[in-house]
ZADO-525904 format. One record per residue: residue in one letter; x, y, z of N, C-alpha, C in turn. Coordinates in Angstrom, 3 decimals. Layout:
N
['A', [X, Y, Z], [X, Y, Z], [X, Y, Z]] ...
REM end
This chain:
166
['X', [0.818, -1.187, 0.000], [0.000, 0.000, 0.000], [0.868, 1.260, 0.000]] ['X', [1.952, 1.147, 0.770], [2.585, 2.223, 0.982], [3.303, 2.727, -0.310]] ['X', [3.971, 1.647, -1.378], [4.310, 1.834, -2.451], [3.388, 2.352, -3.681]] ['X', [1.927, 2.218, -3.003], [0.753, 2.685, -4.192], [0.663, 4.066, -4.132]] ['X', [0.396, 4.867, -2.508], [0.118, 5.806, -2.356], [1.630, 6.676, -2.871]] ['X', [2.918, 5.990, -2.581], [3.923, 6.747, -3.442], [4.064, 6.969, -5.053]] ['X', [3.706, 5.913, -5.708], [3.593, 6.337, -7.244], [2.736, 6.961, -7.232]] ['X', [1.326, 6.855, -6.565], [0.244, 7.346, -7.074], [0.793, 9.293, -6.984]] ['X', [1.409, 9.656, -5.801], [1.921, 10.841, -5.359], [2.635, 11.157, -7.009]] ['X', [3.709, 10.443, -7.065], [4.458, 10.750, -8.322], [3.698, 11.143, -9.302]] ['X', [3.084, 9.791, -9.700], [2.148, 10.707, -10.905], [1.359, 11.492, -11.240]] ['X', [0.814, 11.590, -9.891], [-0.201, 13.140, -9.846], [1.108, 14.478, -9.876]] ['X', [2.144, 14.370, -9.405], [2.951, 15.896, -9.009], [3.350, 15.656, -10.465]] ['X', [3.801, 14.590, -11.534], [4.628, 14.658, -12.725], [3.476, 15.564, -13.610]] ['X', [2.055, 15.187, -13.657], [1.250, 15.722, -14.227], [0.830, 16.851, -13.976]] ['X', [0.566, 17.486, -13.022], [0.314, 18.857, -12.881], [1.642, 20.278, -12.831]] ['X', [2.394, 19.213, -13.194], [3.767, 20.599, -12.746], [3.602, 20.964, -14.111]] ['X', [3.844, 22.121, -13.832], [3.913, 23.121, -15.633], [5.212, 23.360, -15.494]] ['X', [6.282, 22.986, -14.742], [7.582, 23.745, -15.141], [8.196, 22.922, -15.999]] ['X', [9.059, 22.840, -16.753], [9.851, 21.788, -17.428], [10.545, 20.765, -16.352]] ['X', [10.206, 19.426, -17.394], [10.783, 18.030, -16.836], [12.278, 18.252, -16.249]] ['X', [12.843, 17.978, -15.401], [14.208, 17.605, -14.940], [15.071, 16.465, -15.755]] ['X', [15.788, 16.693, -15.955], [16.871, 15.830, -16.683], [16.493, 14.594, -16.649]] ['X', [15.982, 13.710, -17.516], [15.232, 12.799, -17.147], [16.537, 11.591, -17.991]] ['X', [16.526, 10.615, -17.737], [17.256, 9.541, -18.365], [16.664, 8.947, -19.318]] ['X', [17.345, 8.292, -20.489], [16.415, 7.277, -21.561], [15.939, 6.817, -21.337]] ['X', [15.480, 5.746, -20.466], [14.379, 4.774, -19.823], [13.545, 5.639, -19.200]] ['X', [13.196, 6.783, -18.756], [12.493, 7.649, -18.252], [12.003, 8.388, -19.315]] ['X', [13.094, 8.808, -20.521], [12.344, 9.398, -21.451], [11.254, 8.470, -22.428]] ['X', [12.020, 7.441, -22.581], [11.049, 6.212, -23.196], [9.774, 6.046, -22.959]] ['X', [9.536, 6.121, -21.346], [8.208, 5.842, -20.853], [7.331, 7.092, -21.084]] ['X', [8.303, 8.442, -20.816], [7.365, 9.795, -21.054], [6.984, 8.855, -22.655]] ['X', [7.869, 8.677, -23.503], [6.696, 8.799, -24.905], [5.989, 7.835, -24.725]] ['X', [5.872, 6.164, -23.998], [5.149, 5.548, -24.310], [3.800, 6.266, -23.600]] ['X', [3.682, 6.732, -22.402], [2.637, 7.275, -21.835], [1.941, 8.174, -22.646]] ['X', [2.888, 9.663, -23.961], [2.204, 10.489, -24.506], [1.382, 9.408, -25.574]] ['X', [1.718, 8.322, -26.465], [1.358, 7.380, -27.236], [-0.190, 6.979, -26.610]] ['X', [-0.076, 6.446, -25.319], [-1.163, 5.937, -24.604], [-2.136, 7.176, -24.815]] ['X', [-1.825, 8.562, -24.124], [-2.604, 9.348, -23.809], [-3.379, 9.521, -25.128]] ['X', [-2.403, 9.565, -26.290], [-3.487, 9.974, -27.842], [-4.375, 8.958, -28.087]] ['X', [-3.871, 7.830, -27.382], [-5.085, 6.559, -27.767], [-6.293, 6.786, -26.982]] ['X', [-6.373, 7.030, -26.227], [-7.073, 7.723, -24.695], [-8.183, 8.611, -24.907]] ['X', [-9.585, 8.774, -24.339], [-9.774, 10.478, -24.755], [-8.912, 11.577, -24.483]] ['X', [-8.819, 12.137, -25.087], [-7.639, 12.890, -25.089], [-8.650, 14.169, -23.776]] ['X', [-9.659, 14.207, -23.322], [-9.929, 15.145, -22.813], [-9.658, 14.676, -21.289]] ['X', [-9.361, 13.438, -21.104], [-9.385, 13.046, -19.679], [-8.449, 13.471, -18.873]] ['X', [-7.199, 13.584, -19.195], [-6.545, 14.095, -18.331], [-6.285, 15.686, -18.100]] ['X', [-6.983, 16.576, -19.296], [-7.014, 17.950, -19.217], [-8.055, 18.233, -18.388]] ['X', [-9.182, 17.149, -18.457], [-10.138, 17.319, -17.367], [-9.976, 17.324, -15.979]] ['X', [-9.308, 16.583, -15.887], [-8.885, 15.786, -14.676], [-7.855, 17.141, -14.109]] ['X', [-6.584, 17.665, -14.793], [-5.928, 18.510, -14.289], [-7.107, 19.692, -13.851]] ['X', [-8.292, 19.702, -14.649], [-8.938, 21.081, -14.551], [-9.414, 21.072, -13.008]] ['X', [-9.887, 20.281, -12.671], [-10.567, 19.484, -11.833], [-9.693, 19.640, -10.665]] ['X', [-8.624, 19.445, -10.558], [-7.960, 19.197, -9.456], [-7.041, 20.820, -9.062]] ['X', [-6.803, 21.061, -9.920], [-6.481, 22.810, -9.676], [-7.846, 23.181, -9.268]] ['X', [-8.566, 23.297, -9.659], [-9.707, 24.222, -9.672], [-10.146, 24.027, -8.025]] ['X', [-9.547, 22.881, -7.163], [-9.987, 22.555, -5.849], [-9.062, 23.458, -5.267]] ['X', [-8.126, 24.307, -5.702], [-7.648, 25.624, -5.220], [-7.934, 26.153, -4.337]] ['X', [-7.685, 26.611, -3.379], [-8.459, 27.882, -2.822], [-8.492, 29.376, -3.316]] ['X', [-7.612, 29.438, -3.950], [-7.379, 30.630, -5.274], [-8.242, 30.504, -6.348]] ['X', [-8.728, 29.346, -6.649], [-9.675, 28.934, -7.931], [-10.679, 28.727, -7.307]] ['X', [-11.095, 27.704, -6.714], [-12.363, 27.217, -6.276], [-13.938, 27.896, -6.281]] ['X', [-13.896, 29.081, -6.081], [-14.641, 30.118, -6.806], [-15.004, 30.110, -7.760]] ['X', [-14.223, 29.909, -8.859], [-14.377, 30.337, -10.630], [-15.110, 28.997, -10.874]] ['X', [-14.880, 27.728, -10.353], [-15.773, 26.715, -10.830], [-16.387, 26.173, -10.353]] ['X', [-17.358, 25.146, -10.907], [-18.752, 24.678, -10.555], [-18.821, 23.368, -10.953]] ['X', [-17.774, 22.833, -9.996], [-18.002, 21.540, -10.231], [-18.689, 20.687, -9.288]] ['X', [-19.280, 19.696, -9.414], [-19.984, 19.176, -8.560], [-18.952, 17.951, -7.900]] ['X', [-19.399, 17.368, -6.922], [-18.636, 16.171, -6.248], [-19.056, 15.318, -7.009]] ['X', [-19.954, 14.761, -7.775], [-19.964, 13.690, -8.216], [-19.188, 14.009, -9.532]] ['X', [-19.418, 15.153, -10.406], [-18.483, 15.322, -11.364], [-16.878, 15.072, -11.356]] ['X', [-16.365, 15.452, -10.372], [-14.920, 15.610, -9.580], [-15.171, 13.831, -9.522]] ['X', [-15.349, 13.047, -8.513], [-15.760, 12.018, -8.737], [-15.023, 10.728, -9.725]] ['X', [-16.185, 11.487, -11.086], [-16.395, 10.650, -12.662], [-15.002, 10.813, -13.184]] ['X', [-15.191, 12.395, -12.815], [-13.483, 12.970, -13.799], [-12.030, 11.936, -13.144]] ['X', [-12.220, 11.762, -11.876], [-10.755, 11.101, -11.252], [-11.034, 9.621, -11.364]] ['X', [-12.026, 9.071, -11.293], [-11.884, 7.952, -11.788], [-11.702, 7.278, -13.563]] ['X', [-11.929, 7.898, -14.075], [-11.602, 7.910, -15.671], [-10.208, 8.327, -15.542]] ['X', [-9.514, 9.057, -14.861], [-7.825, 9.652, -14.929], [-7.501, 8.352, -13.991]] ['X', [-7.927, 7.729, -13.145], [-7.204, 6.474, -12.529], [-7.154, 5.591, -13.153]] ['X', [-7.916, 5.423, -14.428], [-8.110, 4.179, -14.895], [-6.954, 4.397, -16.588]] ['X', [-6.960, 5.445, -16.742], [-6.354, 5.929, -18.003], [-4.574, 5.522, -16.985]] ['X', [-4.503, 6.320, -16.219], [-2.855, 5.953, -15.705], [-2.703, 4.701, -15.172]] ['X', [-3.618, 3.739, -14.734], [-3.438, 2.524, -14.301], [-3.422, 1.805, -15.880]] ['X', [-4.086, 1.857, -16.731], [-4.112, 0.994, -18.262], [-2.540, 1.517, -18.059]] ['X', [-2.650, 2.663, -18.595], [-1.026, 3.269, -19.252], [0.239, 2.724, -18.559]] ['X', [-0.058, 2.557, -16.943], [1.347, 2.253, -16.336], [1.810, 0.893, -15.851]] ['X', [0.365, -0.287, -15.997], [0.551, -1.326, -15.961], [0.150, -2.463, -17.289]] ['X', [-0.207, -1.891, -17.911], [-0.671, -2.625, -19.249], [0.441, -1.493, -20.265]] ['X', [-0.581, -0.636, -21.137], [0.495, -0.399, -21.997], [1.643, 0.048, -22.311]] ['X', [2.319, 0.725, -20.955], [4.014, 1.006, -21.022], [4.645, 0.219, -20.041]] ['X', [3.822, -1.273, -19.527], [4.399, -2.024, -18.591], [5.842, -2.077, -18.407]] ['X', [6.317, -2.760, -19.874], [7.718, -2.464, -19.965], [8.909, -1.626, -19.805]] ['X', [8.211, -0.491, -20.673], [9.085, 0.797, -20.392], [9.091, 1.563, -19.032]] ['X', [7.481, 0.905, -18.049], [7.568, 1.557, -16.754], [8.667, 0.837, -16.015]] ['X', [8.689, -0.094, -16.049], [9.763, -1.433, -15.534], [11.486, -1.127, -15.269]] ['X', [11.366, -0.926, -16.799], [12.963, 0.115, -17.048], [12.538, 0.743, -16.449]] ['X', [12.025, 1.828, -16.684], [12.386, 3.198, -16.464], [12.793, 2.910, -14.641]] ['X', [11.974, 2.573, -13.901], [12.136, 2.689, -12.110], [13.222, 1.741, -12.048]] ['X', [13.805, 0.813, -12.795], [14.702, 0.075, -12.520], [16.085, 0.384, -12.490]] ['X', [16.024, 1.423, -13.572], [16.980, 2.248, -14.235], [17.402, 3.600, -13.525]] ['X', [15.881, 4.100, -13.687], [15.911, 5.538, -12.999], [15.495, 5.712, -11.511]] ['X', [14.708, 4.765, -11.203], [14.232, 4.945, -10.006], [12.669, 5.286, -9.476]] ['X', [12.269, 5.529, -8.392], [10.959, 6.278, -8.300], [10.653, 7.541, -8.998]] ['X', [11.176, 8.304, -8.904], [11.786, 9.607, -9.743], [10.994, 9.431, -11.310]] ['X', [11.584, 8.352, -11.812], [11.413, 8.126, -12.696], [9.609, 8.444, -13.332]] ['X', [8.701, 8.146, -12.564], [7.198, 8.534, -12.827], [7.157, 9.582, -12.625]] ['X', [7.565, 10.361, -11.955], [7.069, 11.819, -12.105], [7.406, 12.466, -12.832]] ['X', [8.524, 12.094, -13.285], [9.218, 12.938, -14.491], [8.498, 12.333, -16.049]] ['X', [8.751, 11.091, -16.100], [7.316, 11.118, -17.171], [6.078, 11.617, -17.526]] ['X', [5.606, 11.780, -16.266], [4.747, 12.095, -16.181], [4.218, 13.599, -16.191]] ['X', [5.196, 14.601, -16.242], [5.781, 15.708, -16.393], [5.335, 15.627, -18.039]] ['X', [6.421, 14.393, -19.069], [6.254, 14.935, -20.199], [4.478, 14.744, -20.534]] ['X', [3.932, 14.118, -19.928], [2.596, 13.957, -20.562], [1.710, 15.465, -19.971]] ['X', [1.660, 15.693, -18.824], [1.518, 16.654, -18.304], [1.812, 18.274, -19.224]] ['X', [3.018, 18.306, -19.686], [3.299, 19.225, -20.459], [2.933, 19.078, -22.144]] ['X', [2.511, 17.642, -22.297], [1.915, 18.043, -23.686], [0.300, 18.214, -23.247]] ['X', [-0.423, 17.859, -22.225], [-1.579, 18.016, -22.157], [-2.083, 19.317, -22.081]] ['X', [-1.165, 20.130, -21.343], [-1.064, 21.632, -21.360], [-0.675, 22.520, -22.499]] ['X', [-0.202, 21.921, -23.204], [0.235, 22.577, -24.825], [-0.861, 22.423, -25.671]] ['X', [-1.792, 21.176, -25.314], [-2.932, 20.523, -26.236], [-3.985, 21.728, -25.717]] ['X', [-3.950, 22.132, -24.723], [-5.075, 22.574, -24.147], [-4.687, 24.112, -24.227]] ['X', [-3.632, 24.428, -24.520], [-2.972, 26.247, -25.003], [-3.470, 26.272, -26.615]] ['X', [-3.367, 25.294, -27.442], [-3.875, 25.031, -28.751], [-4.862, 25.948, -29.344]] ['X', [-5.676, 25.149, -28.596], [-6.983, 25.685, -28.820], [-7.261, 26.860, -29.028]] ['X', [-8.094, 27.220, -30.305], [-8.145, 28.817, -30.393], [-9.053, 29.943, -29.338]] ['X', [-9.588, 28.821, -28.967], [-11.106, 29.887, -28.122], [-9.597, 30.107, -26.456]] ['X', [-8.835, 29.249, -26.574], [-8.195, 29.244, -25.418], [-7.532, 30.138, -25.587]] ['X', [-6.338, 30.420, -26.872], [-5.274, 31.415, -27.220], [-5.887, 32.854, -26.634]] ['X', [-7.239, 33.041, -27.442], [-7.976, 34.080, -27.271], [-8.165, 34.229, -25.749]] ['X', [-8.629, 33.580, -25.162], [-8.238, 33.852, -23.852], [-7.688, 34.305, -23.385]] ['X', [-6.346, 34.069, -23.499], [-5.309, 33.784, -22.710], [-4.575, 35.480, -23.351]] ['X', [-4.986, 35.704, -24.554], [-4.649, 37.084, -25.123], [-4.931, 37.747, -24.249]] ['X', [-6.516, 37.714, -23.644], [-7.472, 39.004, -23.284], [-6.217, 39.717, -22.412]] ['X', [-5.793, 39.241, -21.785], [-4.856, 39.992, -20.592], [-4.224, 41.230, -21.248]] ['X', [-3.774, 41.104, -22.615], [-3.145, 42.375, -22.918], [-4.123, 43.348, -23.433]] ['X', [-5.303, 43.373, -23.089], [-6.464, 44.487, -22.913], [-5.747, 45.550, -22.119]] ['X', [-5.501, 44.999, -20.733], [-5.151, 45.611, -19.678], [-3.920, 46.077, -19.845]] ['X', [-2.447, 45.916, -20.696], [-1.719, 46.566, -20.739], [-1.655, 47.564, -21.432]] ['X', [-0.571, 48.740, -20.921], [-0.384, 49.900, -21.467], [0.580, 49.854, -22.663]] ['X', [0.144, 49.858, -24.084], [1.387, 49.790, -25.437], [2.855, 50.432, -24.759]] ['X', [2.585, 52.023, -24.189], [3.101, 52.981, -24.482], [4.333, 52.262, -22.878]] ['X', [3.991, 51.854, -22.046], [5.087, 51.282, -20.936], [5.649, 50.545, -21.675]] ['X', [5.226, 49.552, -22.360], [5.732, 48.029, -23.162], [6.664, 48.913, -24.285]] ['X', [6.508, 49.835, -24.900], [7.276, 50.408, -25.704], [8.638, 51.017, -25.146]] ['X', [8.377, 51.762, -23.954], [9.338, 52.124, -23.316], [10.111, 51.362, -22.617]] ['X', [9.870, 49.988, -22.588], [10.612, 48.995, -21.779], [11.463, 48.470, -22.925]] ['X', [10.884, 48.421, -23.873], [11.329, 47.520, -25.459], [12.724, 48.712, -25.833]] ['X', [11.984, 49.557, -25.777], [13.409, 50.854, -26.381], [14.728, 50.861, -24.829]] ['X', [14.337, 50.429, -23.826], [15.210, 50.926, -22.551], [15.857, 49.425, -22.867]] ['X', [15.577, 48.255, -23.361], [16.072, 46.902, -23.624], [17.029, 47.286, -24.745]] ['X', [16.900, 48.406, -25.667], [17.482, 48.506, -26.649], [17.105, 47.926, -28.274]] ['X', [15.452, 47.397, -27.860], [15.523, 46.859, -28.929], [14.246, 48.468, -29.719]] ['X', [14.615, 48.215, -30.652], [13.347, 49.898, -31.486], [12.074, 49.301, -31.229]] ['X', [11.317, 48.649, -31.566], [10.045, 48.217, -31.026], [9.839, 46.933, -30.150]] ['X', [8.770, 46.727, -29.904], [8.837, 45.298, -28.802], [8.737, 44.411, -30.010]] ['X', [9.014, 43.256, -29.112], [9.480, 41.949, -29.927], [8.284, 41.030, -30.109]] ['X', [8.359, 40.557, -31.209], [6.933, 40.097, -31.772], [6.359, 39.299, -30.017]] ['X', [6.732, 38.497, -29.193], [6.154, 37.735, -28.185], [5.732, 38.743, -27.095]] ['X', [6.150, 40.058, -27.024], [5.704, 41.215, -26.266], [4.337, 41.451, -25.979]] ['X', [3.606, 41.561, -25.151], [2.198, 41.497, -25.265], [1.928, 43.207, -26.354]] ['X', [0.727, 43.274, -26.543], [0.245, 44.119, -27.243], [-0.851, 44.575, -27.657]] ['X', [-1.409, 45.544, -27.044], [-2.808, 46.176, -27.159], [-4.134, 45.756, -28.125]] ['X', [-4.467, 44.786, -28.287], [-5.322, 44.828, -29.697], [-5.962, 46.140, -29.882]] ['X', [-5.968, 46.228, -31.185], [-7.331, 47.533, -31.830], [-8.661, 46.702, -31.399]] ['X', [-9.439, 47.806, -31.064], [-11.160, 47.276, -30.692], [-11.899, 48.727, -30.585]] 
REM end
């Protein structure tokens, strides 16, 4: 039991970290792809759900959504059953290496790479991009310009946020 509740730890922290994976080893990287492989076979919405779901129990978030307990629920059991297929059936092998090789370590950091493409899958999206734009409503061109020229560069750099016309 004690060894369940530790992977299980791993693979929940590999999946929700947004920072980049740690130096991960070949048998560790192996399994990140067999897991991203699994995940496309997968609904692909389950584990973006599932991350939504589990941030959103925030106390910083928890507000903004409306999820119900039985929803929360449905959503984590479909993500237990997607990482239990994935880590004992279809990357059995490569999970095998990988902790044999790499260690415990080894799942979270895989799990990292799936984590970070699920978050790229879910930045994709156009209704999301747009989103995620709105923020530069709120900035001022004319600071962002003056920061861009004090950097030395003549205008800001195409990734600079930037005022839309409206």
């Amino acid at each position: 039991m004690r060894f369940k509740t530790a992977f299980c730890a791993a693979a929940v922290s590999g999946l929700v970290a947004l920072a980049s994976p740690a130096a991960a080893g070949p048998a560790t990287e192996t399994l990140g792809t067999c897991l991203i492989t699994a995940a496309g076979k997968a609904d692909p919405s389950v584990l973006s759900q599932w991350m939504y779901v589990a941030m959103g129990t925030n106390p910083a978030l928890k507000g903004l959504s409306s999820v119900s307990e039985d929803q929360r629920q449905a959503i984590n059991a479909k993500a237990a059953a997607f990482i239990q297929k994935a880590m004992l059936t279809d990357c059995r092998p490569q999970a095998l290496e990988a902790l044999r090789t790499d260690g415990p370590s080894a799942v979270e950091q895989s799990f990292q790479l799936v984590g970070a493409i699920s978050t790229r899958q879910l930045r994709s999206d156009p209704a999301t991009q747009t989103s995620l734009q709105g923020v530069a409503r709120g900035f001022d061109p004319k600071a962002w310009e003056a920061f861009a020229a004090e950097a030395g560069s003549a205008e800001p750099a195409a990734s600079a946020p930037v005022k839309p016309a409206h």
